[in-house]
N, C-alpha and C positions, 0 to 999 in steps of 0.2 A: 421764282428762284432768286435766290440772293444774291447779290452781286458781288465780285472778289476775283481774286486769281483762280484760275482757270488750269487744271491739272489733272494729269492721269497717270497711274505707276510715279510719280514723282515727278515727271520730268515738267517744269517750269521755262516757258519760252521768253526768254531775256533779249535785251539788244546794245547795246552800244551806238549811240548816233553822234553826228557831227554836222549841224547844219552850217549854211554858207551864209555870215553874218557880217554888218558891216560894225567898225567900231562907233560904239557909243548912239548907235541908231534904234534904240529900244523897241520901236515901232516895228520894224523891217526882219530886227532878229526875233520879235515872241510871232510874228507871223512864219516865218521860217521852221521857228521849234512847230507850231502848230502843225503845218504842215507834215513834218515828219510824223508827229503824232499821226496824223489823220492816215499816216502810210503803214506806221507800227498796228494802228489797230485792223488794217486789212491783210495782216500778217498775222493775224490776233497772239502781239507780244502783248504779253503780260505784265514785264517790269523792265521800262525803258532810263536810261541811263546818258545824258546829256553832258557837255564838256561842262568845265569850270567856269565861270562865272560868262556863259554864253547869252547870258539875256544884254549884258552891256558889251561885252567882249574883255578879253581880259588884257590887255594893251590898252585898257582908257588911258595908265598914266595918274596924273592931278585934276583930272578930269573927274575922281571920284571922290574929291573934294566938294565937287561941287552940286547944289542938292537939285538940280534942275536934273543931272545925270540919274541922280537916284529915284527921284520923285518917276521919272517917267520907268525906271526901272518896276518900280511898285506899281505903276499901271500896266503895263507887262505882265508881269508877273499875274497879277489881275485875268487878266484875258487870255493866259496860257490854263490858269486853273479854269476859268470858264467850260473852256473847251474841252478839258475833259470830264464833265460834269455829267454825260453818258455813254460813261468809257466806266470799265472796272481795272482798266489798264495804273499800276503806281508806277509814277514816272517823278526823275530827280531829276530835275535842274542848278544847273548852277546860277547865282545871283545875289547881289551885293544887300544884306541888310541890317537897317538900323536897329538896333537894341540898346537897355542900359546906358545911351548918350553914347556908342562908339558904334562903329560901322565895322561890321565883321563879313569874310567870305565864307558863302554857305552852300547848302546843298538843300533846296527845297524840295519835300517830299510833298507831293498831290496824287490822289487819288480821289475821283468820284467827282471833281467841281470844286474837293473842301484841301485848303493845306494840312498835311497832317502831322509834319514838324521838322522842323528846321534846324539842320545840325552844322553848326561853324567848321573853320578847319582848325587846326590845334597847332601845323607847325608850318609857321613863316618863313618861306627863305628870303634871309636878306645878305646873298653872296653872291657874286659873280654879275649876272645879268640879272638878279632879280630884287627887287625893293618891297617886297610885300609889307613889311612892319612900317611902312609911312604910310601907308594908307589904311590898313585892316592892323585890328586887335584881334589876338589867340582866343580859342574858345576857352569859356570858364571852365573851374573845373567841376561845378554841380550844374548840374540842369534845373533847366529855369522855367518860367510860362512868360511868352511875350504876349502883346495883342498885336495880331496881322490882321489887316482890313476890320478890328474893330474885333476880330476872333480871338482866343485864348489857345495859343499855341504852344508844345511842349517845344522849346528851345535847349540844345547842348549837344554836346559832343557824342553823350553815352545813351541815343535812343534807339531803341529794336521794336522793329515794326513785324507785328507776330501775325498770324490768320488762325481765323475760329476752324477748329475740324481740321487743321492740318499742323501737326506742331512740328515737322520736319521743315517750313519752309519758313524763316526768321531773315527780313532783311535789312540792313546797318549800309551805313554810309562812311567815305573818309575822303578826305580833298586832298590829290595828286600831293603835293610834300609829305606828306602825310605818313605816304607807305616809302617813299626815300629816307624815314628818321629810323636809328637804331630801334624804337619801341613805336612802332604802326600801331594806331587806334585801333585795328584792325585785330591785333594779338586779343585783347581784353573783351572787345564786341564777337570773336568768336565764342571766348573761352565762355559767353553769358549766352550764348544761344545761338549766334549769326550763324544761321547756313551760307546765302547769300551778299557775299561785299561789293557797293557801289564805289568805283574810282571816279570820281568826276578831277576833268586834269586837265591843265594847259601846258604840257610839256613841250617843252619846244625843237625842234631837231639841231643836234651836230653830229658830226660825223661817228656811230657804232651807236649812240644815246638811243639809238630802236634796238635794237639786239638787247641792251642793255635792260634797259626800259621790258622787255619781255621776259628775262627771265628774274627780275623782281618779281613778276606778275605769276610765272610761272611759278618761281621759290614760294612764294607766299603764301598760294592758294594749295601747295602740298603742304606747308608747314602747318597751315592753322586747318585742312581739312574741309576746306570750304568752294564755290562759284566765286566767282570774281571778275564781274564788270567793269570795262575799263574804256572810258569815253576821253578821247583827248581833241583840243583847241586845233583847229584849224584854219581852212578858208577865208578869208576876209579879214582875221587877226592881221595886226600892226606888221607889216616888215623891213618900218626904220632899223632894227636892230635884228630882228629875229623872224626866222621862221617857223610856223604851226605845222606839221604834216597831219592832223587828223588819224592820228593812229587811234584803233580801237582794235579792244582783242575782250575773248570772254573764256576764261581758264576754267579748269574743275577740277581738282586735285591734283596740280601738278601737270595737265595738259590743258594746251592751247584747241578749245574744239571753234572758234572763230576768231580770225585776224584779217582786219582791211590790209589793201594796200595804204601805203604813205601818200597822201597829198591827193587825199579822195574826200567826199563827203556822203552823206547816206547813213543807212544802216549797218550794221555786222548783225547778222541775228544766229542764235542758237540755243539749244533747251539744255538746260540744268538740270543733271540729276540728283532731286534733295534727298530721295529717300537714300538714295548710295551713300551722299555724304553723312548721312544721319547714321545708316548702319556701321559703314567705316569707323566714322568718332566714338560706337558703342564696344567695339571690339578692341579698337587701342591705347591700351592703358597710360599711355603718356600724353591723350588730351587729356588733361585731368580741367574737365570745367568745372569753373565758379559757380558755387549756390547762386542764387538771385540777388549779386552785389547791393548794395542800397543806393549807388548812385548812377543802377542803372535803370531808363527808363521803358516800360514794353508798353507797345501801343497797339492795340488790336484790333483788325476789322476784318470784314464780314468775307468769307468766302465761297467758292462752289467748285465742285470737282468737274470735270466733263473732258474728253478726250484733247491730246494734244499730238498736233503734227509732227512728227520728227521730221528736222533737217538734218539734225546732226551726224555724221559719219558711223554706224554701228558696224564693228568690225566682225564678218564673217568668222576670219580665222583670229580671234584676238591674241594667242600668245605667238603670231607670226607676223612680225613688224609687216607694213606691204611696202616700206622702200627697203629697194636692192640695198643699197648700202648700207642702210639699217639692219637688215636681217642679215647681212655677210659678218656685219660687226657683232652681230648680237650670237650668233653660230659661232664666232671664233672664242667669243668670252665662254659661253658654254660648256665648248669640248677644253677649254684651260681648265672650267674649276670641275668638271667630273674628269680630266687628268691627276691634277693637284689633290680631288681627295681619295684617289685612289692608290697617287705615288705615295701620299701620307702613311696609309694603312698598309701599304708593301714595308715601307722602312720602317714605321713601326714595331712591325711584329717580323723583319729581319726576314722576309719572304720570300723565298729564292722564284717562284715563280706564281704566276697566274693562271688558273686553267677555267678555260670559258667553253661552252657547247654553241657551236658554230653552225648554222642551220640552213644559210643561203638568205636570212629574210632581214626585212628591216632592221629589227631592231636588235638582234644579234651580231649583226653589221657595226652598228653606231656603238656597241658597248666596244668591241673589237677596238676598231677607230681610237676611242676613249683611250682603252689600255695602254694601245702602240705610244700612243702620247704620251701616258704616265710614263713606261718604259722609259720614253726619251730623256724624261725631267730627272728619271733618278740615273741615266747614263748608262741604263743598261742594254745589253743586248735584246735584236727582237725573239730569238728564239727563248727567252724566260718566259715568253706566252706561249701558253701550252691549245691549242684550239684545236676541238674537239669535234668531230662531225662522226652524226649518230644516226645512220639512213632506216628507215623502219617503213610500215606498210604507207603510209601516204607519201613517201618523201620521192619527188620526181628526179631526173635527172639534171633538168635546170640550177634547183636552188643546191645540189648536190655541186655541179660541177664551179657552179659560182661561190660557191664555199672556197671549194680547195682553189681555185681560181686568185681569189681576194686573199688565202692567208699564204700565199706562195708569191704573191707579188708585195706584201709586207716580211718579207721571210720571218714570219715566225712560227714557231715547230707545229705541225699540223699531224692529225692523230686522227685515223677512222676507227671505229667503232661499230660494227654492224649488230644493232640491237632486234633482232629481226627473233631469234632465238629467243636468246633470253625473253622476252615479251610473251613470245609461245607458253612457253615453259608455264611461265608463272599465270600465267591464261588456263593453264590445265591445270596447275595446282588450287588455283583459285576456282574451281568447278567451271568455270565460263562458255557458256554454248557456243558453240565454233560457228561462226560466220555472221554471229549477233554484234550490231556496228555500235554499242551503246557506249553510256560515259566511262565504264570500267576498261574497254577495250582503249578508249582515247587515253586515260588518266592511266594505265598503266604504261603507255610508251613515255610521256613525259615522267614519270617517278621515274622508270626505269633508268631514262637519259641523266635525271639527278642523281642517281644514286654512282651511275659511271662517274659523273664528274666527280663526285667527293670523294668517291675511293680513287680516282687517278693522283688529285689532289693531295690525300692522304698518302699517297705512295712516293706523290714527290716532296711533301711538305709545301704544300702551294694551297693555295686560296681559291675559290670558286668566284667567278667574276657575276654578278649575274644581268641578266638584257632585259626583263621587263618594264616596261615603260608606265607612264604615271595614268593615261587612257587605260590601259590594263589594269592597273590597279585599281580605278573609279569605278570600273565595270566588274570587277573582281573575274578578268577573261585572265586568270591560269589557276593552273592543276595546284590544291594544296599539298604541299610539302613536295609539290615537282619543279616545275619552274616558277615558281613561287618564292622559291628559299635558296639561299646561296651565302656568301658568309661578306659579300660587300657588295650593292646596286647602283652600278653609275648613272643608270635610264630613270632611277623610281622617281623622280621630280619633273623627267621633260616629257610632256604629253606628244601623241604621236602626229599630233600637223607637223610640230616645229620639231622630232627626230630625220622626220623627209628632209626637211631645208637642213638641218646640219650635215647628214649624207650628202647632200648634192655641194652644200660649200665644200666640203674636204673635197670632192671629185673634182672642183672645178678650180680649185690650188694646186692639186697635184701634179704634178710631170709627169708621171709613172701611168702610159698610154695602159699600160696593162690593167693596172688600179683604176684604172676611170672606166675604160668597158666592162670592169665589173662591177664597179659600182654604179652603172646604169643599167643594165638589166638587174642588178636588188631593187633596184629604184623602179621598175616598171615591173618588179612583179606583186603579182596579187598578194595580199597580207593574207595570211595560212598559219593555222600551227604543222599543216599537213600529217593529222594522225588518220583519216580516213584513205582508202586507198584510192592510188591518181587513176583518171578515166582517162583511156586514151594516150598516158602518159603527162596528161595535165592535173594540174591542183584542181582537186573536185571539190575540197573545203574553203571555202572563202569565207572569212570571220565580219566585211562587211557587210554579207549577207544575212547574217545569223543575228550579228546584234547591233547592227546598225551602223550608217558611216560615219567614223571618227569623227571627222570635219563637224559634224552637229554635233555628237557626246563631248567634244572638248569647247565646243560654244556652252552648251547645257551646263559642265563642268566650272567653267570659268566665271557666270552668270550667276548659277543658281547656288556653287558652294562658295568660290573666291568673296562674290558681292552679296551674298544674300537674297539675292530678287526671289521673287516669288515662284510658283512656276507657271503663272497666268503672263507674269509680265517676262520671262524665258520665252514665253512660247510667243508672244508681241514682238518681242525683241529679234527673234530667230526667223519669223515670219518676214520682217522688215531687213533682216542682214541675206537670207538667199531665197527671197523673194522671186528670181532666175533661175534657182536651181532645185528647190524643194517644192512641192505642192503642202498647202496646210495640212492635210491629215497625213501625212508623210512626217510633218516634222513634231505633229502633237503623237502619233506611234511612237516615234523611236524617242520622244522625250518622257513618254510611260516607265518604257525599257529601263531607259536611264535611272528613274528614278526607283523603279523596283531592285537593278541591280545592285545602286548605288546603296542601298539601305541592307538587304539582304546578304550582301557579298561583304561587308564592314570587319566580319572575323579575320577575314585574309588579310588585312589591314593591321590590326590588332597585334603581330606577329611580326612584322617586315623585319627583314635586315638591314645593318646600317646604309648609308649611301646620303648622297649629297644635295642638299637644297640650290636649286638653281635661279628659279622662278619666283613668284608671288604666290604661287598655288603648290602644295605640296599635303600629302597626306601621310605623313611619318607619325604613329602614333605617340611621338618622342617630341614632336614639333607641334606642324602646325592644326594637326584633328586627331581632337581624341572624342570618342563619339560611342557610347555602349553598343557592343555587336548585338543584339536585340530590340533596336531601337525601331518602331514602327514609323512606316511610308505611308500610314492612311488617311493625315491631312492633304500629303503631299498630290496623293494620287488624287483626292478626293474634289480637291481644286481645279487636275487638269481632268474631272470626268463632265464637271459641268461646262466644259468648254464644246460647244460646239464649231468644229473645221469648215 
């Protein structure tokens, strides 16, 4: 087998280290790096990531004047490449070297025993506390070949270090100032290939400069769509003047998935996912990358695929923050903008009211919720929502009385309708065998209930509000041209984990004792369209019975269409996130489902009414998926048949 980085579904295991180094003791600190190495490869990192110029430490001073400091630097340097000489690990250190007659700060890249090239830093700060242009020259601006240890090495600024057999993972380097200048080397090395960016950094602490210092890191790594390792100076650094805290953090688009504490040493370790950022950068038309500039250099070596550990955090329910305060804030922004685009569409079209069908269940709840909001924003009364409840053969007394319960305690005008008839009726007109429970019998209470609301609507000049949520949509779970269609959707974007948490944030703002016990029995009852009839007086249809529990179809959903994964690596990924709650063949079933409905179900889609983008995920044929309703599921399926649970 060939030696190289080590990968599986893309994910690539990175680190950030900080060893504990004294200054100017070459000796002591390449024995230190060493050792981390030797601790990275029993963690089997991949691509190790080292402070700035840690082979000498970066508080030599005038010290790096002198060649006795350098020389033993270059014997260092020597015996760190040694050592990893049967490692396939590429690790970058920092360290001072001589080129061209001037001594630049670099980033040495090794892998295998062999350097494989050495990229200066480009932007010196010489303000405040730091003097970098008395000692180190800016990198050039073309790339060069130097001779290291008598080798011919690709020397400069613009080098990408590529792997054979895997063209999603490209790794580039930049030295701490570097990503502080208005134009980060980092910008140009993505736009040429970089997945993965190395920070080697001596950044030093004052007071907020970590907060600050993270969300650079954070900004950067959504901006250019990239990994982003970040090793900072520590331990044993100078504290005549300053102190090192050893910060290290390893970003991915915009999120921080490891961060040491301050004033620690060690590793940070975590997996990078290239294929994400690789698919991500193909879908968004404003990375617009570089041809293969000419003064950039790509350096190639050998690689092999073979599975990789996850450490990293995979979120069971991903579009539900799991801190409290995060999902409260993020619940509150939500029911604002499916308020705002509904107060929109009311003043637009001069709309004296809203008429929604009110059911006792989730997500006719949260559209409800929604409206009252809007209401509020345009200053109008609550009784302008017209809400509509429509008991027929499945509908219990429960989700009946919590209906009129929740629109009496929002006082807005509340309206029964008993479609129990009418259903009959057109049951016999439509020849339909009496007592036969099939989809005609289901699908005609729901037409039915739409057809009420648009003629109530119609009677008052009002609007049909509609509650389907964006898990429904994906599954294509409603009646076409019943609950399906409506003339504005404030749910079509928020899938149904994160509809539960917005119901319960409102319940748990509210004053209104009335409003919150009913808003927790919606909350604990079973999700139903309730067209079959109740047993016992209980819901006999349970929908996550029938096609499975949301909580996976919105994992599946956010995986497999948001990111593109596969559905080998969905069902990796899904296995690793409710590893507690699922059994394998539990979660490779219901991710079959998925993908048959998902593909099958695309016309109901094709059709939608307006309604409001909330999320990252949204399937508005207008937006974010347009996808032909005939589009076959036979690779899809055919991927997760060779899987064995």
């Amino acid at each position: 087998m060939k030696k190289g980085i080590k990968m599986f579904d893309g994910f690539v295991k990175t680190a950030a280290a900080t060893p504990e180094i004294k200054v100017a003791d070459c000796e002591h600190n390449a024995k230190a790096i060493i050792d981390i190495i030797r601790e990275a490869e029993k963690t089997r990192v991949k691509i190790l990531v080292f402070p700035e110029l840690c082979v000498t430490g970066y508080t030599c001073g005038d010290l790096f004047f002198q060649p006795t400091l350098l020389n033993g630097a270059e014997n260092a340097l020597a015996k760190i490449a040694k050592a990893t000489q049967n490692s396939d690990m590429l690790v970058a250190v920092g360290c001072p070297v001589r080129a061209n007659g001037k001594l630049y700060n670099c980033a040495v890249v090794i892998q295998s025993g062999q350097i494989r090239g050495v990229i200066p830093k480009k932007y010196l700060p010489n303000y405040n506390e730091f003097y970098e242009m008395r000692w180190f020259a800016p990198a050039p601006e073309e790339n060069t070949t130097e001779l290291i240890f008598g080798e011919p090495v690709p020397f400069g600024l613009n080098l990408l270090f590529g792997f054979e057999n895997y063209p999603e993972l490209v790794f580039a380097a930049e030295i701490c100032e570097d990503l502080w200048a208005p134009k980060p080397p980092s910008i140009d090395l993505a736009l040429s290939g970089a997945t993965v960016i190395a920070n080697l950094s001596a950044s030093n602490e004052t007071i907020g400069k970590d907060e600050y210092r993270e969300s650079l890191i954070v900004g950067q790594s959504a901006r250019i769509i990239c990994g982003y390792v970040f090793a900072s100076a520590g331990e044993g650094e100078s504290t005549g003047d300053l102190v090192f805290g050893g910060h290290r953090m390893i970003a991915e688009n915009g999120k921080i998935l490891a961060e040491s504490e301050l004033y620690t040493t060690g590793l940070c370790v975590s997996e990078i996912d290239v294929k994400k950022l690789y698919s991500e950068r193909l879908r968004n038309t404003s990375f617009e990358g570089n041809a293969e500039s000419a003064f950039v250099q790509r350096i190639y070596l050998e690689t092999s695929i073979e599975n990789t550990e996850l450490t990293r955090k995979i979120e069971a329910m991903p579009f539900v923050p799991s801190e409290d305060s995060e999902k409260n804030s993020r619940c509150a922004k939500i029911l604002a903008m499916q308020a705002h685009g509904l107060a929109k569409r009311l003043k637009h079209i001069n709309c004296p009211c809203a008429v929604i069908g009110i059911s006792g269940g989730l997500d006719s709840c949260l559209a409800l919720l929604a409206t009252a909001e809007a209401m509020k924003l345009l200053n109008r009364p609550m009784t302008d929502i017209v809400a509509v409840s429509m008991p027929c053969f499945g509908t219990t007394s429960r989700t009946k009385s919590n209906a009129q319960t929740l629109c009496e305690a929002l006082g807005v005008t509340f309206k029964t309708v008993n479609i129990t008839e009418a259903v009959n009726v057109h049951l016999r007109d439509i020849e339909h065998k009496n007592g036969e429970l099939n989809i005609a019998y289901e699908n005609a209470q729901a037409r039915e209930r739409t057809q009420v609301l648009m003629d109530i609507a119609n009677e008052k000049n009002g609007i049909v509000v509609g509650t389907g949520d964006l898990s429904e949509l994906a599954l294509g779970w409603a009646t076409y041209n019943g609950d399906h269609m409506s003339m504005y959707g404030v749910n079509c974007s928020v899938p149904k984990t994160l509809a539960r948490h917005i119901v319960r944030y409102f319940m748990d703002v509210s004053e209104n004792q009335t409003l919150k016990k009913a808003l927790n029995d919606i909350l604990e009852t079973p999700v139903s369209p309730e067209l079959l009839p109740a047993k016992n007086g209980e819901i006999s249809q349970k929908t996550e019975d029938i096609v499975g529990p949301y909580e996976l179809h919105d994992f599946f959903l956010y995986n497999g269409i948001r990111w593109g994964f596969s559905p080998k690596k969905v069902y990796r990924l899904a296995k690793y996130a409710f590893k507690d709650s699922y059994s394998a063949e539990t979660i490779l079933k219901w991710e079959k489902t998925f993908y048959k409905r998902f593909f099958a179900q695309q016309f109901k889609r094709s059709c939608l009414p307006d309604g409001v983008k909330v999320g990252s995920v949204s399937l508005s044929p207008r937006g974010d998926w347009r996808m032909p309703s005939d589009a076959q599921a036979a690779l899809w399926l055919d991927e997760l048949s060779s899987i064995k649970a």
